[in-house]
PDB file of N, CA, C and O in Angstrom:
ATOM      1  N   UNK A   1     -18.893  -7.591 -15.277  1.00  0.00           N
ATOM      2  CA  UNK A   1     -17.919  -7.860 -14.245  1.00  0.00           C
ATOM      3  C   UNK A   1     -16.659  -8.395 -14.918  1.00  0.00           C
ATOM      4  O   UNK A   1     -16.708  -9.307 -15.743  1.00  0.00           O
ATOM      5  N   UNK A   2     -15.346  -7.700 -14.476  1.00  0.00           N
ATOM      6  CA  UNK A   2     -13.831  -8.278 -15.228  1.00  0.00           C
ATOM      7  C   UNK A   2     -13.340  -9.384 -14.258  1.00  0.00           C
ATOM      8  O   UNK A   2     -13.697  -9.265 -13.086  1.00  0.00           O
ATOM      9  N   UNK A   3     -12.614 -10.380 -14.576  1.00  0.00           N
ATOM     10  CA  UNK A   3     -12.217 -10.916 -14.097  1.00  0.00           C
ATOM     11  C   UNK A   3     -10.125 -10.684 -14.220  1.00  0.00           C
ATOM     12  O   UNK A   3      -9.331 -10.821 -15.151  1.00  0.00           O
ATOM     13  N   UNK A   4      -9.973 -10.289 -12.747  1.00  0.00           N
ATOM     14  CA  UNK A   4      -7.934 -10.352 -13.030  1.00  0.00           C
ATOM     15  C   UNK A   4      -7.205 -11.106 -12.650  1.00  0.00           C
ATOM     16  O   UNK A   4      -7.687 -11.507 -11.590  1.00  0.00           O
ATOM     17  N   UNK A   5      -6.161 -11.669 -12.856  1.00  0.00           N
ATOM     18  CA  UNK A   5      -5.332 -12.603 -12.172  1.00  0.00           C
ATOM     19  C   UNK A   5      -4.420 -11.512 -11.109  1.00  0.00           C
ATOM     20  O   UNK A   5      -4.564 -10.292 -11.190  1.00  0.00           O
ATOM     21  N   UNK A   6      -3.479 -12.166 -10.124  1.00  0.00           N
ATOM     22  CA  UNK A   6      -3.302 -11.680  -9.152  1.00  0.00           C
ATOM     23  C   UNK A   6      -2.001 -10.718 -10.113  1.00  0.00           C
ATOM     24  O   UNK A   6      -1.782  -9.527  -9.895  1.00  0.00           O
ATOM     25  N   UNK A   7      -1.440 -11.347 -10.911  1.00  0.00           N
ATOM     26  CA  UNK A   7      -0.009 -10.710 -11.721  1.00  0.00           C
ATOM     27  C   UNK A   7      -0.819  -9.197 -12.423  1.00  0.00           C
ATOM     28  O   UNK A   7      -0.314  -8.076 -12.492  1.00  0.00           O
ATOM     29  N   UNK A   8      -2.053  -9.577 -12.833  1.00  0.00           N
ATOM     30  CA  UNK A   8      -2.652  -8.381 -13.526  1.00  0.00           C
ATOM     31  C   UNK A   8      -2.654  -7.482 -12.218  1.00  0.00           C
ATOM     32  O   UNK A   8      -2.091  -6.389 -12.268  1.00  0.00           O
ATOM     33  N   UNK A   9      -3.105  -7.792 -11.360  1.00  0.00           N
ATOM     34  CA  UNK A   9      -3.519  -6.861 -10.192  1.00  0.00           C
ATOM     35  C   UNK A   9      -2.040  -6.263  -9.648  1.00  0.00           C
ATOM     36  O   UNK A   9      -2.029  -5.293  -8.889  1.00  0.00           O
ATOM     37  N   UNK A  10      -0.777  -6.918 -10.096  1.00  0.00           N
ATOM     38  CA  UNK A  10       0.417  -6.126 -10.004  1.00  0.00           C
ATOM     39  C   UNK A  10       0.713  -5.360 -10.743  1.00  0.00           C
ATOM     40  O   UNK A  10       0.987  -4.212 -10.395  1.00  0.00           O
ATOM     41  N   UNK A  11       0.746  -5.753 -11.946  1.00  0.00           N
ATOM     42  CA  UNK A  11       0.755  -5.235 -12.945  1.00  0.00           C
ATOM     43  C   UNK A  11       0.110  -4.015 -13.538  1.00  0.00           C
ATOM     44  O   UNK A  11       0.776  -3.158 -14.118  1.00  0.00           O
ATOM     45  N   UNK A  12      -1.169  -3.945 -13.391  1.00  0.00           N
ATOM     46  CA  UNK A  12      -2.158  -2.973 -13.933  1.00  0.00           C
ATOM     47  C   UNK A  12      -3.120  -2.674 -12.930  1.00  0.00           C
ATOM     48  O   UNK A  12      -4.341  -2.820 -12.967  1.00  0.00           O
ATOM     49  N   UNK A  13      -2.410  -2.250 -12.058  1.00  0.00           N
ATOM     50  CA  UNK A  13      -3.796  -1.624 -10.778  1.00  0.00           C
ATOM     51  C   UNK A  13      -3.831  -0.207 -11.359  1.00  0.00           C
ATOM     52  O   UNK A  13      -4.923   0.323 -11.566  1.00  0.00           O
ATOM     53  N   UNK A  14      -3.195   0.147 -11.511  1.00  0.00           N
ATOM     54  CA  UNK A  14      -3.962   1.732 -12.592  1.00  0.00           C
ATOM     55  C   UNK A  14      -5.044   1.508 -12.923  1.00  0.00           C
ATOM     56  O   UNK A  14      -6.070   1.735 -12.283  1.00  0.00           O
ATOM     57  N   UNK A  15      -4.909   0.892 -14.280  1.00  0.00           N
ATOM     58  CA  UNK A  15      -5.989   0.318 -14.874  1.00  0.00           C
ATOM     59  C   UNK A  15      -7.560  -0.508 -14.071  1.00  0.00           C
ATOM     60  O   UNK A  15      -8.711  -0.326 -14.467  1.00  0.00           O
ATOM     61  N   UNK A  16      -7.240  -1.186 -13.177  1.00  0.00           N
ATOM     62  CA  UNK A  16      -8.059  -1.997 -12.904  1.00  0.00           C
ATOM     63  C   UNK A  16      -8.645  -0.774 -11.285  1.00  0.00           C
ATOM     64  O   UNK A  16      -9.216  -1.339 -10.352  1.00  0.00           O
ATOM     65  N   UNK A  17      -8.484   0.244 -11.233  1.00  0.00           N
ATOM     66  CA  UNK A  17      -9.063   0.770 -10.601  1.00  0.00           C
ATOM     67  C   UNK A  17      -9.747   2.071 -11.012  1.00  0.00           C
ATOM     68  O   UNK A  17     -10.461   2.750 -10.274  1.00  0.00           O
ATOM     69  N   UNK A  18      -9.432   2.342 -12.320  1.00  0.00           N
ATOM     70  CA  UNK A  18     -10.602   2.948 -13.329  1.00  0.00           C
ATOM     71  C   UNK A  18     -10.982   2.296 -13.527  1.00  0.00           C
ATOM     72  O   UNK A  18     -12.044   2.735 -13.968  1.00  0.00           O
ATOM     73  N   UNK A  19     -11.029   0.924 -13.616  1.00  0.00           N
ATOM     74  CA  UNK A  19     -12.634   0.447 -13.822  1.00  0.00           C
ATOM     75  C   UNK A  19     -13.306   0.134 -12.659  1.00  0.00           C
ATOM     76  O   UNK A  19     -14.462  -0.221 -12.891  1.00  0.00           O
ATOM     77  N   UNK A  20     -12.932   0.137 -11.218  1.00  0.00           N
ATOM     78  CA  UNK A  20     -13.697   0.745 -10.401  1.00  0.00           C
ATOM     79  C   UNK A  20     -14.653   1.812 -10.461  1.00  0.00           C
ATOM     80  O   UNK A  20     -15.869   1.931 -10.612  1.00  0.00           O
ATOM     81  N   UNK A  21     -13.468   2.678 -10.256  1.00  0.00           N
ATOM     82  CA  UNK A  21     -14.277   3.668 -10.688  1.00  0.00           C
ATOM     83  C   UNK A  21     -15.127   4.085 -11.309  1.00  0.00           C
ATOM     84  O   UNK A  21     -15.703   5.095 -10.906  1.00  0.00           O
ATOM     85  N   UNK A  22     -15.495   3.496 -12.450  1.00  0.00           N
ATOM     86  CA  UNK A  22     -15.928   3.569 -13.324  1.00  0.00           C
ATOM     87  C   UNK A  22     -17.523   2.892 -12.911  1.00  0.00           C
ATOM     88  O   UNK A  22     -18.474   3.000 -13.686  1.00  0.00           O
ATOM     89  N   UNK A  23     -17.603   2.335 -11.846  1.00  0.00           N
ATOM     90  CA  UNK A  23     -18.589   1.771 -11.242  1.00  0.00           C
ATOM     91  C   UNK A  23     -19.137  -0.276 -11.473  1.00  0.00           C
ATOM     92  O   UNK A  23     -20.054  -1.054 -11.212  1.00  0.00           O
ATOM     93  N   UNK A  24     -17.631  -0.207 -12.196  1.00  0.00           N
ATOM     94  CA  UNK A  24     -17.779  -1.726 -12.506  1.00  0.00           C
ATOM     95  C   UNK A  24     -16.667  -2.528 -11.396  1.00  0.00           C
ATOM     96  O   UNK A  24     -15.706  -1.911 -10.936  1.00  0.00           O
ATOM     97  N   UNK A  25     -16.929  -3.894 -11.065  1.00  0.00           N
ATOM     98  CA  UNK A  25     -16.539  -4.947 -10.292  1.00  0.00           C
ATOM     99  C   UNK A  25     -15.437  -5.310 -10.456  1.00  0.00           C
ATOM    100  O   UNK A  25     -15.132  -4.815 -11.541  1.00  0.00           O
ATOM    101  N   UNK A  26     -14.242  -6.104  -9.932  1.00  0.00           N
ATOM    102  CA  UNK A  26     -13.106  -6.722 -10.686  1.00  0.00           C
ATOM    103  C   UNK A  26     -12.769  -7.864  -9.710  1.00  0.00           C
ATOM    104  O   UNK A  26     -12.241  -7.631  -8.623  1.00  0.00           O
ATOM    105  N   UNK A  27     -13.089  -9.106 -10.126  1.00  0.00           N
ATOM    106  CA  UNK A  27     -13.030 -10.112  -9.511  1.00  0.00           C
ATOM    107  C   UNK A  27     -11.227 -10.745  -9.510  1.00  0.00           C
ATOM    108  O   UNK A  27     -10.779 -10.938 -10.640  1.00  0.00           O
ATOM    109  N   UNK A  28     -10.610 -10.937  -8.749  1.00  0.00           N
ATOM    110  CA  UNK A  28      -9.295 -11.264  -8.525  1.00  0.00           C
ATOM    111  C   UNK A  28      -9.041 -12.925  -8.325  1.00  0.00           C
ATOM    112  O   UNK A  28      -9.404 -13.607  -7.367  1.00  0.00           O
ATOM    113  N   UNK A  29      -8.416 -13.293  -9.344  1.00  0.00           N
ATOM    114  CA  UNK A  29      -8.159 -15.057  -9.256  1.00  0.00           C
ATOM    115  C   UNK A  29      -6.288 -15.016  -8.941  1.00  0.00           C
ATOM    116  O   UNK A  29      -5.294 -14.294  -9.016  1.00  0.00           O
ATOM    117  N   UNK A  30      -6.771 -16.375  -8.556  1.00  0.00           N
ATOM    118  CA  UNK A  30      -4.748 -16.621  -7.996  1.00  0.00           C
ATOM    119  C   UNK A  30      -4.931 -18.302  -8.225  1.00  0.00           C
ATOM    120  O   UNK A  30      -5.479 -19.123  -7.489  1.00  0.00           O
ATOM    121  N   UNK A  31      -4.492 -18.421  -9.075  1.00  0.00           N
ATOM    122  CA  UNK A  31      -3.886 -19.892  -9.461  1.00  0.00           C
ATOM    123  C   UNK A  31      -5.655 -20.580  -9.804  1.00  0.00           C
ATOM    124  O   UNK A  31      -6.338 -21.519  -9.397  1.00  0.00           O
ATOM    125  N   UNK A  32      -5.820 -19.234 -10.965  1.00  0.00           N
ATOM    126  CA  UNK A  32      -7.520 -20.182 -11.315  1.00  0.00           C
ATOM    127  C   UNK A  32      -8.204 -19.946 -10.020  1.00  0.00           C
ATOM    128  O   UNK A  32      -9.215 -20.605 -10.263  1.00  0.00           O
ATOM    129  N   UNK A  33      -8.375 -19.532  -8.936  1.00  0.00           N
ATOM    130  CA  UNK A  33      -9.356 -19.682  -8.206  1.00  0.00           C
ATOM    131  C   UNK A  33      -9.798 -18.416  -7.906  1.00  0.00           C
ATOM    132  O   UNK A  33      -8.917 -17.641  -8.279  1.00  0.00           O
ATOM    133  N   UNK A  34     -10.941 -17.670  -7.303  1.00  0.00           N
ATOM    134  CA  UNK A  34     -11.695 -16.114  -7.402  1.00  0.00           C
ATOM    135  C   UNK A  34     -10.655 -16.156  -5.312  1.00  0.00           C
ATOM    136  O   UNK A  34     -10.090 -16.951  -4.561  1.00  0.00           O
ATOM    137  N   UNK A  35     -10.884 -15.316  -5.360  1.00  0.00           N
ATOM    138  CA  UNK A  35      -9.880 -14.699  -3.943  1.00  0.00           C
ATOM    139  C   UNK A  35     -10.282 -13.392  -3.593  1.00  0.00           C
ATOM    140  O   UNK A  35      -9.841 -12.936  -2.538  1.00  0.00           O
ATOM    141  N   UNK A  36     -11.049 -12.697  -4.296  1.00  0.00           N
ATOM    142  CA  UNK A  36     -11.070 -11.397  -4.051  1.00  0.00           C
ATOM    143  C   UNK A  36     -11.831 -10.594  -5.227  1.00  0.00           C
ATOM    144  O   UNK A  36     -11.890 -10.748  -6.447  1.00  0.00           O
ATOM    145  N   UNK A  37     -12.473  -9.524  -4.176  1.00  0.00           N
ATOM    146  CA  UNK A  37     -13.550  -8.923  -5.676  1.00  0.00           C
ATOM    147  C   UNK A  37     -12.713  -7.251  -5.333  1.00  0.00           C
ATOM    148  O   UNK A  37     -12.448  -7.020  -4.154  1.00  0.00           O
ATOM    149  N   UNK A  38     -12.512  -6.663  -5.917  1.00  0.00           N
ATOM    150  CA  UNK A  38     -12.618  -5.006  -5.412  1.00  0.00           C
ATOM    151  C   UNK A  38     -14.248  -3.979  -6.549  1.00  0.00           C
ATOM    152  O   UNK A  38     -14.694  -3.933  -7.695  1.00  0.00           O
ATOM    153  N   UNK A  39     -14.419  -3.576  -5.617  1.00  0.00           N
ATOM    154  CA  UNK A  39     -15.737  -2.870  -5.809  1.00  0.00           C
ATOM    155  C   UNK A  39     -15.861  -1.294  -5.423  1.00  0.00           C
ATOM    156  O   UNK A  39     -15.319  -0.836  -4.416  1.00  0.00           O
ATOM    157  N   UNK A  40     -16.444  -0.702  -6.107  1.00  0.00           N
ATOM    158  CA  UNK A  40     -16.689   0.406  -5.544  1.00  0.00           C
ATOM    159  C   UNK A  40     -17.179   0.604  -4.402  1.00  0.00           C
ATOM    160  O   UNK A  40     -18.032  -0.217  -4.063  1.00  0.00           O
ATOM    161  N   UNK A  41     -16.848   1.703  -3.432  1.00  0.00           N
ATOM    162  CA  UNK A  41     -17.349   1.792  -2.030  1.00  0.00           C
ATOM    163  C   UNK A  41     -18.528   2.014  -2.365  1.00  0.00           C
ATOM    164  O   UNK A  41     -19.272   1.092  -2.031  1.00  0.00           O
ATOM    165  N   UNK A  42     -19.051   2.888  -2.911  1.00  0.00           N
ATOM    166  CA  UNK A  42     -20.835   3.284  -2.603  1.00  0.00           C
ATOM    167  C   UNK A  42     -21.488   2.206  -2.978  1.00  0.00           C
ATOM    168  O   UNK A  42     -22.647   2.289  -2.572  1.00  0.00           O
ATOM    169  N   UNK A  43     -21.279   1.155  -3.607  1.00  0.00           N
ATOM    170  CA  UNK A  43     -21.898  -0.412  -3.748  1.00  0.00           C
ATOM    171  C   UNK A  43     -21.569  -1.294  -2.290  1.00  0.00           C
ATOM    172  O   UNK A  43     -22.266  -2.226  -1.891  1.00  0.00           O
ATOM    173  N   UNK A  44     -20.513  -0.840  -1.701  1.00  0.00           N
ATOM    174  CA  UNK A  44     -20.460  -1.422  -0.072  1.00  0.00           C
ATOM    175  C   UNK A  44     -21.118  -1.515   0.995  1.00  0.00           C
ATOM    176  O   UNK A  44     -20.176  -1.476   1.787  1.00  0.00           O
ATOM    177  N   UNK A  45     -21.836  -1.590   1.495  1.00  0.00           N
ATOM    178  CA  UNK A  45     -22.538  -1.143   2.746  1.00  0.00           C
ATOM    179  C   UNK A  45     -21.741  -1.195   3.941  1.00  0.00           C
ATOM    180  O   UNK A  45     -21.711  -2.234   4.600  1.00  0.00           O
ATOM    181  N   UNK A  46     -20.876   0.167   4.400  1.00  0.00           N
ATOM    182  CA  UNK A  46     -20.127   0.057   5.232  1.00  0.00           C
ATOM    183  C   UNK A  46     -20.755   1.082   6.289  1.00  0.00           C
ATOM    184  O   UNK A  46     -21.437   2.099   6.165  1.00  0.00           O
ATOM    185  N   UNK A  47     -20.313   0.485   7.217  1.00  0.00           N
ATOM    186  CA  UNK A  47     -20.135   2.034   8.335  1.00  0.00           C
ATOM    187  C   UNK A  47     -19.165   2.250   9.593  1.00  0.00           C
ATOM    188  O   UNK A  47     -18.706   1.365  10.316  1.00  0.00           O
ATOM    189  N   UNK A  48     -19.024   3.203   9.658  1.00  0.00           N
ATOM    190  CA  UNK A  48     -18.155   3.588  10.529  1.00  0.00           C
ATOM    191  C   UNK A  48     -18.092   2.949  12.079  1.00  0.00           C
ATOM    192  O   UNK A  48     -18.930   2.994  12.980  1.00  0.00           O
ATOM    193  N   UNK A  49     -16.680   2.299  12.023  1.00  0.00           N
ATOM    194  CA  UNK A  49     -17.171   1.571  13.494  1.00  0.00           C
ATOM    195  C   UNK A  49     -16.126   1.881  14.500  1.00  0.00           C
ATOM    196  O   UNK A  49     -14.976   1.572  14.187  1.00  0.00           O
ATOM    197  N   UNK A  50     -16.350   2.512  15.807  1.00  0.00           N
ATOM    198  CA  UNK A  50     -15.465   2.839  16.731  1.00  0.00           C
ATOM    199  C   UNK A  50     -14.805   1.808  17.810  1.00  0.00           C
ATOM    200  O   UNK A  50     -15.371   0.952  18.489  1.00  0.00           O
ATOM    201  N   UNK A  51     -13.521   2.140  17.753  1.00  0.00           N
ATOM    202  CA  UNK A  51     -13.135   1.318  19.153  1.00  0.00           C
ATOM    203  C   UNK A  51     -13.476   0.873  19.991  1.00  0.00           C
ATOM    204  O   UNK A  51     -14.324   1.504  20.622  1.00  0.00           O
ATOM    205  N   UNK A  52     -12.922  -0.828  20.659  1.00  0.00           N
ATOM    206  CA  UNK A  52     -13.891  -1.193  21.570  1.00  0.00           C
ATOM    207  C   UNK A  52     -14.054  -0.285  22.801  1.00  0.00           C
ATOM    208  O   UNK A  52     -14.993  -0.250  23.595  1.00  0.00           O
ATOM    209  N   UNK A  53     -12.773   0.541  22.773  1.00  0.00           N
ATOM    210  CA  UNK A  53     -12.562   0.674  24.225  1.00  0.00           C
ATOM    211  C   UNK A  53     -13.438   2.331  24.354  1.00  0.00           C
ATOM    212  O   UNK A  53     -13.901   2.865  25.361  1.00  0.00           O
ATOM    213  N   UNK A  54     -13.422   2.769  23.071  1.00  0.00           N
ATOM    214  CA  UNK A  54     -13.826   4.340  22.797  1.00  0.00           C
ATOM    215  C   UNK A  54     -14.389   4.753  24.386  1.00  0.00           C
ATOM    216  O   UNK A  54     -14.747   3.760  25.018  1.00  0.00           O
ATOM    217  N   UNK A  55     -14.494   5.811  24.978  1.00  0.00           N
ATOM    218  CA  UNK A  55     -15.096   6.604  25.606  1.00  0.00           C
ATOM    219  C   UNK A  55     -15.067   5.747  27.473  1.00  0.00           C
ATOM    220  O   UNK A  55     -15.778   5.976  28.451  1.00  0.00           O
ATOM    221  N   UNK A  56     -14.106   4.924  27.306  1.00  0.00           N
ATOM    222  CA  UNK A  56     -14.470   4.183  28.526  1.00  0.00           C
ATOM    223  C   UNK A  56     -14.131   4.690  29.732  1.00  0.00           C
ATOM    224  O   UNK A  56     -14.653   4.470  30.825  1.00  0.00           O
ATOM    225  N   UNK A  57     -13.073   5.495  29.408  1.00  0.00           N
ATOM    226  CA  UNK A  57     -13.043   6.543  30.792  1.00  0.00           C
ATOM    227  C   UNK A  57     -13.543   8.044  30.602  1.00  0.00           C
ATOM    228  O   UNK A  57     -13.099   8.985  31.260  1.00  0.00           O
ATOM    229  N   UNK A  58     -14.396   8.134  29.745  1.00  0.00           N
ATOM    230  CA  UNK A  58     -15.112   8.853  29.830  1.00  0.00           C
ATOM    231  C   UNK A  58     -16.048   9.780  31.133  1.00  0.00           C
ATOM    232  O   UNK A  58     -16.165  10.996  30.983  1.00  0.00           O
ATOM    233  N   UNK A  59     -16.596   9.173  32.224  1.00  0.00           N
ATOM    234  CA  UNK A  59     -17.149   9.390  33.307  1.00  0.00           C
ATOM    235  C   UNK A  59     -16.568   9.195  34.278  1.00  0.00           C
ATOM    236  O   UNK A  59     -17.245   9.036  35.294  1.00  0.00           O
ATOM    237  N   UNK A  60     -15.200   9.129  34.373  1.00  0.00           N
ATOM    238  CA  UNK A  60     -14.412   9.192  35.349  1.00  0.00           C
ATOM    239  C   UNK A  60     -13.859  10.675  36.038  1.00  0.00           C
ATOM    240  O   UNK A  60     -13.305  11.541  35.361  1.00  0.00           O
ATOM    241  N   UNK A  61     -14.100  10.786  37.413  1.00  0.00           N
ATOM    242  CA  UNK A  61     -13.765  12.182  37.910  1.00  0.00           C
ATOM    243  C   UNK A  61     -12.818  12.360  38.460  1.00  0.00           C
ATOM    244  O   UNK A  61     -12.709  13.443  39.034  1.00  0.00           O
ATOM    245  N   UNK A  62     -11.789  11.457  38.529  1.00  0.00           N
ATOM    246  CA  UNK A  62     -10.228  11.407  38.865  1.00  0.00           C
ATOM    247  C   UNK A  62      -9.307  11.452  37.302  1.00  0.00           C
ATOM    248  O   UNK A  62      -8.093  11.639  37.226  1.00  0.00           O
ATOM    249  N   UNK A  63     -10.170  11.246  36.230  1.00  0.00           N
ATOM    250  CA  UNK A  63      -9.499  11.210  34.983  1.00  0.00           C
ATOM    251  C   UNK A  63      -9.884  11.822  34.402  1.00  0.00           C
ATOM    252  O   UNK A  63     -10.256  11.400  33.307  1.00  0.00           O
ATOM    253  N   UNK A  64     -10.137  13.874  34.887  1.00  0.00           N
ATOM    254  CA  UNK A  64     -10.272  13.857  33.170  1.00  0.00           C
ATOM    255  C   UNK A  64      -9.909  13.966  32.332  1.00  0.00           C
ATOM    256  O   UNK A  64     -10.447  13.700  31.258  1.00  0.00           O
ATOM    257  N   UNK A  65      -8.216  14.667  32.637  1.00  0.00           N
ATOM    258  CA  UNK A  65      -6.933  15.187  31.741  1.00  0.00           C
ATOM    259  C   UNK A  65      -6.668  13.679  31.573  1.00  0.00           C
ATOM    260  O   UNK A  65      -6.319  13.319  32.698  1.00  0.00           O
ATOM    261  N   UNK A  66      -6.651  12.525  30.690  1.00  0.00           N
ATOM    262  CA  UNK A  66      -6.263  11.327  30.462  1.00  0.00           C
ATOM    263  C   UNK A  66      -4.646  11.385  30.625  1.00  0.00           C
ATOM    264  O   UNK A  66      -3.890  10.885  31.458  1.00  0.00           O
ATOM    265  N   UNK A  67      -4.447  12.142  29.569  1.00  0.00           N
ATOM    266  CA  UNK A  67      -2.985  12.145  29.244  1.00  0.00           C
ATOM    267  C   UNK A  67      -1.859  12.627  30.525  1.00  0.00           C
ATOM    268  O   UNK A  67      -0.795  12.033  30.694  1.00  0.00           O
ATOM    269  N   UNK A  68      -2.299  13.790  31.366  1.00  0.00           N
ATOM    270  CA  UNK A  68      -1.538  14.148  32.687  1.00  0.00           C
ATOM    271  C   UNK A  68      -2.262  13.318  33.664  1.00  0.00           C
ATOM    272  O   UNK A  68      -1.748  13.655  34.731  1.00  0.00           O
ATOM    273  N   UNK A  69      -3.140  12.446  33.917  1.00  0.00           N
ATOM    274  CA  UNK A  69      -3.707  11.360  34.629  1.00  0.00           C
ATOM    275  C   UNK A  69      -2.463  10.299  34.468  1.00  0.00           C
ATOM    276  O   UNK A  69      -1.923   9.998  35.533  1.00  0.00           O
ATOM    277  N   UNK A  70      -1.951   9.710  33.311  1.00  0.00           N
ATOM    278  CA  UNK A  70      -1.071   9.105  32.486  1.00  0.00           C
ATOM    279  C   UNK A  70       0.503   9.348  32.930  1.00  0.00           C
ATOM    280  O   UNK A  70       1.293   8.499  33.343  1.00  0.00           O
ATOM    281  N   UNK A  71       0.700  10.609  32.745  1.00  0.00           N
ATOM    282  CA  UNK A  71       2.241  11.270  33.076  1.00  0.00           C
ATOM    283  C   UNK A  71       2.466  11.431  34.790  1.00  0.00           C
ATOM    284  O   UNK A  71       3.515  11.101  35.344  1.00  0.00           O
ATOM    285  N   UNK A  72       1.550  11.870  35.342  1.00  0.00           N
ATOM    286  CA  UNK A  72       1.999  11.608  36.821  1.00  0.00           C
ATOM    287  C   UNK A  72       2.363   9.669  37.219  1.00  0.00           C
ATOM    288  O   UNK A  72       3.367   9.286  37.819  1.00  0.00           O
ATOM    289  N   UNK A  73       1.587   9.032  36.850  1.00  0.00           N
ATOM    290  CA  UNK A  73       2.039   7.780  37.269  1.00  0.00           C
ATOM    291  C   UNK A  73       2.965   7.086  36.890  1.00  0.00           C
ATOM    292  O   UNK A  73       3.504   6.163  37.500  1.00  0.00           O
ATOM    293  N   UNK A  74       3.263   7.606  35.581  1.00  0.00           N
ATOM    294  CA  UNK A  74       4.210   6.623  34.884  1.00  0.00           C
ATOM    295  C   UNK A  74       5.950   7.120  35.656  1.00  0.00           C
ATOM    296  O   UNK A  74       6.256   8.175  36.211  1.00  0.00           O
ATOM    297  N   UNK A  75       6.787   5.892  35.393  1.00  0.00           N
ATOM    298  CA  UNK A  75       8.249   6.099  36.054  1.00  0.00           C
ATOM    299  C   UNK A  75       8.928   6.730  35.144  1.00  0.00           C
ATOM    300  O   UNK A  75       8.325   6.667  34.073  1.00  0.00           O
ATOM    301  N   UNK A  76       9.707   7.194  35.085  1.00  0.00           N
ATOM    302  CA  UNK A  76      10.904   7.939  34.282  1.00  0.00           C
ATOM    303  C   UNK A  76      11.400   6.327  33.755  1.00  0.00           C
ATOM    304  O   UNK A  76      10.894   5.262  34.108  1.00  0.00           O
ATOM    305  N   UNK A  77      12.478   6.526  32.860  1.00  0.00           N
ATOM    306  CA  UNK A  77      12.836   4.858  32.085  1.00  0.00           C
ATOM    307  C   UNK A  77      14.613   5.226  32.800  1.00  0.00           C
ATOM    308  O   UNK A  77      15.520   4.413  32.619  1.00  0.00           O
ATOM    309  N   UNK A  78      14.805   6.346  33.466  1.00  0.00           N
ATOM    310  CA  UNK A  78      16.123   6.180  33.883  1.00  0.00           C
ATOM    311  C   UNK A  78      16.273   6.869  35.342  1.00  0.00           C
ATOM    312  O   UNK A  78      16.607   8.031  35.110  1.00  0.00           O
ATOM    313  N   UNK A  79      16.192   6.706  36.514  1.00  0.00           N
ATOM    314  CA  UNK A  79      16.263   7.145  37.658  1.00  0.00           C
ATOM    315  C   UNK A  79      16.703   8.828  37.705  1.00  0.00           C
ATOM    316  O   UNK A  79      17.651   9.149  36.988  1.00  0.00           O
ATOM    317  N   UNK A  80      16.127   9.749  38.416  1.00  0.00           N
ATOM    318  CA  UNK A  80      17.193  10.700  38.649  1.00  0.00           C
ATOM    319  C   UNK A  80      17.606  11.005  39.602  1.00  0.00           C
ATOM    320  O   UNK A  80      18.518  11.831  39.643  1.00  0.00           O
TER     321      UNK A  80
END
């Protein structure tokens, strides 16, 4: 595991992300103290996470065109 200061991490993020890549760690310090690791993703355990609101008008039968549901109500921004 490398350890960088935050100036290195300005400095040489080229560098310090082949060694990501590379499948190794890079721990990030700022004034002597650790602040931050960057890691390879497949060492992450992430997953994909959707909006709170995702799909909420989904089952609505007055909405299904959202967007022309949207455009009929809204006002013009200048009278005609």
């Amino acid at each position: 595991m490398r350890t960088a200061t935050a100036k290195d991490l300005r400095q040489k993020t080229s560098a310090l992300l082949d060694t990501v890549s590379r499948g190794q760690e890079v721990i990030i310090t700022y004034r002597g103290k650790r602040i931050a690791v960057l890691a390879p993703l497949d060492r992450i355990a992430h997953k994909e996470l959707k909006p709170i609101a995702f799909g909420m008008w989904s089952r609505r039968r007055d909405m299904r065109d959202v967007t022309r549901w949207l455009d009929s109500r809204r006002m013009p921004r200048v009278p005609r």
